[in-house]
N, C-alpha and C positions, 0 to 999 in steps of 0.2 A: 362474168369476168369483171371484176371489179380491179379498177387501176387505183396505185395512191396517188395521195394527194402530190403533185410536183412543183418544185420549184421554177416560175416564171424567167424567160432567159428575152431583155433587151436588148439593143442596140439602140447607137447614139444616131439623130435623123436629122433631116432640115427642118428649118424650124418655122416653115412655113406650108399648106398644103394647097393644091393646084385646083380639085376640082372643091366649089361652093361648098359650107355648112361641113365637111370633108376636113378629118385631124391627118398629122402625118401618118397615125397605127392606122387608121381607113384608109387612106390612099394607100398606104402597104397590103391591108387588104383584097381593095381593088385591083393591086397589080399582081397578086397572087389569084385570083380569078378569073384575070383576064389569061396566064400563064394557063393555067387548068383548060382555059376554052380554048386556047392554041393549040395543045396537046391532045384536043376530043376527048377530055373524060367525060364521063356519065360516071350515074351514081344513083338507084331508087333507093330508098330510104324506107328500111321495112319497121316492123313492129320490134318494143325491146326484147321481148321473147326471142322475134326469131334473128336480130342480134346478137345474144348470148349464146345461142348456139352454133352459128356460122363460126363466132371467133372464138371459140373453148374447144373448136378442131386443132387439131396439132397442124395444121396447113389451110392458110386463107387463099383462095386462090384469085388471081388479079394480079395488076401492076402496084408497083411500090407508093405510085400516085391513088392506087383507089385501097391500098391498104392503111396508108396513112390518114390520107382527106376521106375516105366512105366510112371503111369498118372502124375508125381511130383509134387503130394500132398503134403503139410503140415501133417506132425505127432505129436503126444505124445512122451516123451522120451521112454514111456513106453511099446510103440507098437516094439521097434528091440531090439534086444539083447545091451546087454551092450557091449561088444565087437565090435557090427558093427556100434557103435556110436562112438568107438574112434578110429576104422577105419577109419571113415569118417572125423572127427575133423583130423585126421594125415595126409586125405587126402587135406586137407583143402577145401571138397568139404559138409560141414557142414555148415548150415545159422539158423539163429532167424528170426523167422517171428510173430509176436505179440503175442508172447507166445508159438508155436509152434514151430518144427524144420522143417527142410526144409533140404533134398537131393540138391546141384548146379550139380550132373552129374548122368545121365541117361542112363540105359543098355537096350538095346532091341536085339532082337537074329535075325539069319539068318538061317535058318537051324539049323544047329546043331551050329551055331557058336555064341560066345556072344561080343558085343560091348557096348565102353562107351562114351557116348557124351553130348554133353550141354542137360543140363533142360529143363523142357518147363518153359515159353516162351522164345522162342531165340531172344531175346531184344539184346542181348549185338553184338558189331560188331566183337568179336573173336568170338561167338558161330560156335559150328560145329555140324555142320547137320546130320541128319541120318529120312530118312520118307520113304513114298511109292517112290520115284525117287531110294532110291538106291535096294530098292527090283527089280524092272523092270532094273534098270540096271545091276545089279546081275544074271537074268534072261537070258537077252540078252549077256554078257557075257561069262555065260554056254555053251548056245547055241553054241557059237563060236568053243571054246575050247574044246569041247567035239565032234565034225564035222570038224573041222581043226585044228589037236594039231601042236606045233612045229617039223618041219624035224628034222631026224638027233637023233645025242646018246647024246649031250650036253644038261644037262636042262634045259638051257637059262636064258635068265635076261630079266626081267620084269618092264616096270616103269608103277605107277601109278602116275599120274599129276592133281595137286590138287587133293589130295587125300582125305582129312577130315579126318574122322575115320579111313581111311583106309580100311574100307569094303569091296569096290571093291578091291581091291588089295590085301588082305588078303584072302577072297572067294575065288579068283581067282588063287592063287598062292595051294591053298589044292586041286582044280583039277586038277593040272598038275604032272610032273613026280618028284619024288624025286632031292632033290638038287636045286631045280630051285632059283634064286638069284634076289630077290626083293626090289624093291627101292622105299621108299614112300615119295611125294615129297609136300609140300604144302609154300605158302606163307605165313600162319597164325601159329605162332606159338604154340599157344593154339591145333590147328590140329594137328601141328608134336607131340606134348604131345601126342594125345589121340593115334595116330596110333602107336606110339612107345609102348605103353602098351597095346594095343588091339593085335598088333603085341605075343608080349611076352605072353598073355593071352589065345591065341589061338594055344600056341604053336609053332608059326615061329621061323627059325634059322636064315637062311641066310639072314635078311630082316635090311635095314636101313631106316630109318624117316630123311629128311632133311629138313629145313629151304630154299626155292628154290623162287625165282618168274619167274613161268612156269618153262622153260627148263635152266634158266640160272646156277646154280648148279647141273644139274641132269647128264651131259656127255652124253655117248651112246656108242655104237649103243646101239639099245636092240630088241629084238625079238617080244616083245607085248610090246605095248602101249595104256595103257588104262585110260580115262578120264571120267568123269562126273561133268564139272564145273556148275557153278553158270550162270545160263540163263535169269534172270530175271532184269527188271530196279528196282531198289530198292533206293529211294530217301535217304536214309540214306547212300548208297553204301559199305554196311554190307557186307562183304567181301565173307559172303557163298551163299549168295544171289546176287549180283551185276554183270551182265557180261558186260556192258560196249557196247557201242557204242547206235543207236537209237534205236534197239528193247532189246538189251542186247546180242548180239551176237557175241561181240566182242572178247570174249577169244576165244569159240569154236572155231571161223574163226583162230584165232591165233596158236593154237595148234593145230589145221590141216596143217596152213603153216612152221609151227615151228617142228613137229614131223615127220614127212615125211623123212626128209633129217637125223633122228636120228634113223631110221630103220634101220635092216640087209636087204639084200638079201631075200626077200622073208616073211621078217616082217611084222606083220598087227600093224596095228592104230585103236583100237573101243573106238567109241566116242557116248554115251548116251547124249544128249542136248536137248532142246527146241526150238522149232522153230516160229515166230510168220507167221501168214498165212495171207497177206494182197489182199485182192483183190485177194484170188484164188491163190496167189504167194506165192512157200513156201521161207521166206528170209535167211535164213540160208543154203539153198541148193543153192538158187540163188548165194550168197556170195562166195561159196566154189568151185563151177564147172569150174569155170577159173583157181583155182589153182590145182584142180584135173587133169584138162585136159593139165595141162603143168608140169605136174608128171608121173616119169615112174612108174604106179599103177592101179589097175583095184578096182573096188570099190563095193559095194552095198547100198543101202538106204534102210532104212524100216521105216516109221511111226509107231510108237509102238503102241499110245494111241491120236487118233486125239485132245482130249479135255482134258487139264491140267491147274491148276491156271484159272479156269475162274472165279474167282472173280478180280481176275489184269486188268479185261478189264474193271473194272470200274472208273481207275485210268488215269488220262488225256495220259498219257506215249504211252497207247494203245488205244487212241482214234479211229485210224483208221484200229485196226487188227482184225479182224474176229473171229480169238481164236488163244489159243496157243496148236502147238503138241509138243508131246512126240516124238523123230528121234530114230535113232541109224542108224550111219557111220560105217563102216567094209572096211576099207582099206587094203591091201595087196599091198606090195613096188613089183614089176617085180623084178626078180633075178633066 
């Protein structure tokens, strides 16, 4: 199901915003999130596949709040409150679509936690991502942090690289010890928007959203380093989807070589990616083991989910890969 393109619907704001770094359409945001958590919505966020075919039913079923904000249906004025419709117009995240209205940003929850990110479909090349990738990388990250927290009484500093919503890096930062000092870093500016409000939405303090490509704004050292970039060839080279080189593995390799040397003493690097499998060969592992083994660091690999995106393999890009997995990297710097 494919919706047109619609025309954006304003409203006039104050012309100043209350919380830090925070424009007046973000604090409209935030206060349409913080509505949604008063209300108990939830929302998992499945694959686009099984997207299109939940809403190409003649009947989605759910409340008008998870038909609008989850599936990104077309509504009635008459289906939300009047207030959450000038919310939204404030947000400037309100559209026309031939008679109907239309939500452009989308909440789905973690746990207890709630995020805002593009609509479905994620056409546009600033859209930012949120699906099953960041659940399992949320997962794997747990994992870590909960079986190897940070040495020491300091609560460290945290980067998330390419961050998107911030998800991972937000999740991530509510298991660790008070104080802990978060940095979210993305290329896309549209990103640094959402994880700045998701940030503030969830209650983060010490947390900054920057404007970064990879590491080149973000400093260091830091304690954890946690990534889930864009692994896919994406002919459009949609920026949340695109990773660059011939299977798309171009950032990951990057930010293994580039994050290593931005570690403490005893710092880890976990890196959620994809991998494509050619010939029995995982290429992203292949790519990375030369630079591992000329790193002072002890590592782990895990395969998450051998089979992901296998509909990509019908696109020439992947003419010769077998399938794509699901990894996760767990590096720890020697110190």
């Amino acid at each position: 199901m494919q919706l047109d393109l619609c025309s954006d619907e304003t409203a006039t704001a104050p012309s100043t915003a209350t919380h830090q770094g925070l424009s007046v359409a973000d604090e409209a945001l935030l206060r349409l999130g913080a509505f949604l958590r008063d209300q108990n919505y939830r929302f998992t966020t499945t694959t686009p596949l099984t997207h299109n075919r939940v809403v190409q039913r003649s009947a989605v079923d759910g409340s008008h709040l998870t038909r609008a904000f989850g599936w990104s249906l077309p509504f009635y004025a008459s289906d939300l409150p009047v207030p959450v419709l000038r919310i939204l117009a404030e947000a400037k995240a309100l559209a026309h679509c031939n008679g109907l209205l239309r939500s452009k940003v989308r909440f789905s929850t973690l746990k207890n936690q709630l995020f805002a990110h593009s609509a479905f479909p994620t056409d546009a090349a600033d859209s930012v991502f949120f699906g099953p990738d960041t659940y399992r990388f949320a997962r794997c990250v747990e994992s870590v942090l909960n079986s190897q927290p940070i040495s020491g009484s300091a609560p460290g500093r945290f980067l998330d690289i390419g961050c998107g919503s911030g998800a991972g890096g937000i999740f991530a930062a509510s298991l660790m010890r008070p104080g802990v000092e978060l940095l979210l870093a993305d290329i896309n500016p549209q990103a640094v928007r959402y994880a700045r409000v998701n940030a503030a939405l969830n209650g983060l303090k010490r947390t900054q959203a920057i404007h970064s490509d990879l590491f080149q704004k973000a400093g260091g050292p830091f304690d954890y380093i946690i990534a889930n970039p864009p692994y896919l060839v994406d002919d459009y080279q949609r920026l949340y989807r695109h990773g660059g080189g011939e299977f798309g593995i171009a950032l990951s390799v990057d930010i293994v070589r580039e994050g290593i040397p931005r570690l403490t003493e005893s710092g880890r690097l976990l890196l959620y990616t994809g991998s494509p499998i050619v010939g029995g060969v995982d290429q992203f592992l292949a790519a990375v083991t030369p630079i591992l083994d000329a790193s002072p660091v002890t590592f782990d690999y895990d395969e998450v989910d051998p089979d992901v995106f296998g509909e990509e393999l019908e696109r020439s890009a992947y003419d010769h890969v077998d399938r794509i997995a699901a990894v996760f990297l767990n590096i720890k710097k020697d110190g």
